[in-house]
C-alpha positions as CSV (number, residue, x, y, z in Angstrom):
1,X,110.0,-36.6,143.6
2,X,112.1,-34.9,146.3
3,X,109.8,-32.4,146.9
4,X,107.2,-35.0,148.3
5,X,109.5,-36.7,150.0
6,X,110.9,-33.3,151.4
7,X,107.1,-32.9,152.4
8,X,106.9,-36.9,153.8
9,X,110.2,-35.7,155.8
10,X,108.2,-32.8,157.9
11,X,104.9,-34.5,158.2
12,X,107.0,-37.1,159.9
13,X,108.6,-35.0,161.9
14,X,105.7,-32.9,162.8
15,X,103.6,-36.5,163.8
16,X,106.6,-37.6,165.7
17,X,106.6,-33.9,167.6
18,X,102.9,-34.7,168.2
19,X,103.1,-37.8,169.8
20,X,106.4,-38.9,171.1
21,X,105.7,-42.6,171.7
22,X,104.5,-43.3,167.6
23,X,108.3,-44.5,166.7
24,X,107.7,-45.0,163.2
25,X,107.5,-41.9,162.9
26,X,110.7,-41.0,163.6
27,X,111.9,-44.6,161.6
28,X,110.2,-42.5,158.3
29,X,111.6,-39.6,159.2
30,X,114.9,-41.0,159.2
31,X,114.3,-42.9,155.7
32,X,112.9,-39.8,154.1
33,X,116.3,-37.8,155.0
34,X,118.4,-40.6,153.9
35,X,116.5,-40.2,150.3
36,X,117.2,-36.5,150.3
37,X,121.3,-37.1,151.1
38,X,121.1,-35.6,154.0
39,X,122.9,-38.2,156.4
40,X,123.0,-36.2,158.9
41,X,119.6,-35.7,160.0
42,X,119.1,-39.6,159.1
43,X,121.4,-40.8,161.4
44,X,120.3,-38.2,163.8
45,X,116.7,-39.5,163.9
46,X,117.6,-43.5,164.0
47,X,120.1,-42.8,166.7
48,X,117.0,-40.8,168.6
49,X,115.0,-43.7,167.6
50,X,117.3,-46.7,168.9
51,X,117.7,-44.5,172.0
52,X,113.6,-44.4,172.6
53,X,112.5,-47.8,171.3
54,X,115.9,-50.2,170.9
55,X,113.3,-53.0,170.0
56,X,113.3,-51.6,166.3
57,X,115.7,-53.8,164.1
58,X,114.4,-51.7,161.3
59,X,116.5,-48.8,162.6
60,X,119.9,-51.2,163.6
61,X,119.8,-52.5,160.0
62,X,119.1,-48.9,158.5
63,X,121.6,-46.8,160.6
64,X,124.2,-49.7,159.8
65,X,123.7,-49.7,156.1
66,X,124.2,-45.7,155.8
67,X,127.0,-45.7,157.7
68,X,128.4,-48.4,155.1
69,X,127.3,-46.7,152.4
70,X,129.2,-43.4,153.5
71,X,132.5,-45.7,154.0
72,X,132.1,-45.2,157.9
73,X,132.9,-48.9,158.5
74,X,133.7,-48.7,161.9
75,X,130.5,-47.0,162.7
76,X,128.5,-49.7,160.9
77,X,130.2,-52.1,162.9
78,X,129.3,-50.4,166.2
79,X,125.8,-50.6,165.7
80,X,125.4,-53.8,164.4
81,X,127.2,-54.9,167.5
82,X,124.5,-52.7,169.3
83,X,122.0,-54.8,167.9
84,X,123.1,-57.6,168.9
85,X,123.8,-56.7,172.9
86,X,120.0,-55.5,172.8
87,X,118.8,-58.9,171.7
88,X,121.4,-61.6,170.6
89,X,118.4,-63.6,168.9
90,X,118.1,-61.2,165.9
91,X,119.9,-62.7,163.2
92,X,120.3,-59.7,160.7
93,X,123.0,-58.2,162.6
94,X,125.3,-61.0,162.5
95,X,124.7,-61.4,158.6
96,X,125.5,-57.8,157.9
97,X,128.8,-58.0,160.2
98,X,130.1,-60.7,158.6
99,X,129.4,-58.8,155.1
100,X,130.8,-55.7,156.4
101,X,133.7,-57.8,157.8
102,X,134.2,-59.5,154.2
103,X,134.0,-56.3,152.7
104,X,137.2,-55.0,154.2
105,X,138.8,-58.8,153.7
106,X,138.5,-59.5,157.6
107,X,138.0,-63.0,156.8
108,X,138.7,-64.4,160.4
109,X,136.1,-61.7,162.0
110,X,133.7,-62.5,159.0
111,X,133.7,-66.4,159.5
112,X,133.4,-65.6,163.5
113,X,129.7,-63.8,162.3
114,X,129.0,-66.4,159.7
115,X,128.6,-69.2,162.3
């Protein structure tokens, strides 16, 4: 129902307002607008996020996927990349490169991600 997670959206918010150091918070926040469409807001809360705590893979994987999903492939790409100069152990970023990569038939960058 959009109207609880409308709801979900400002109680997140309002927490996160409360008490700047409880990231998830913000994490829900972010999800909650990316239900509702509205990307903008999304993307401006896992960016705020990833800016606070960049130890949240949750929010690389997220912010990378919705920026995909609205064809902004270059974008994607960025914060993958991101995610993988914060910590170069974290596997997920690599996968979803080399997807996004395949995607758009970059087979050489794809293979590069795949190994």
């Amino acid at each position: 129902n959009l109207n609880e997670i409308e709801k979900a959206y400002n109680l997140y918010v309002s927490a996160y307002q409360q008490d700047t150091t409880f990231y998830l918070s913000l994490l829900n926040a972010a999800m909650c607008a990316e239900a509702l469409g509205n990307n903008n807001n999304a993307i401006f809360c896992y960016n705020k996020l990833l800016n606070i705590h960049p130890d949240v893979k949750e929010g690389y994987n997220n912010l990378s996927y919705l920026y995909f999903k609205m064809g902004n492939i270059k974008k994607s790409i960025e914060v993958n990349k991101r995610a993988i100069e914060y910590n170069p152990l974290w596997k997920d970023p690599y996968d979803n490169l080399a997807k996004t990569y395949r995607t758009i038939n970059d087979t050489a960058n794809a293979n590069k991600y795949y190994e």
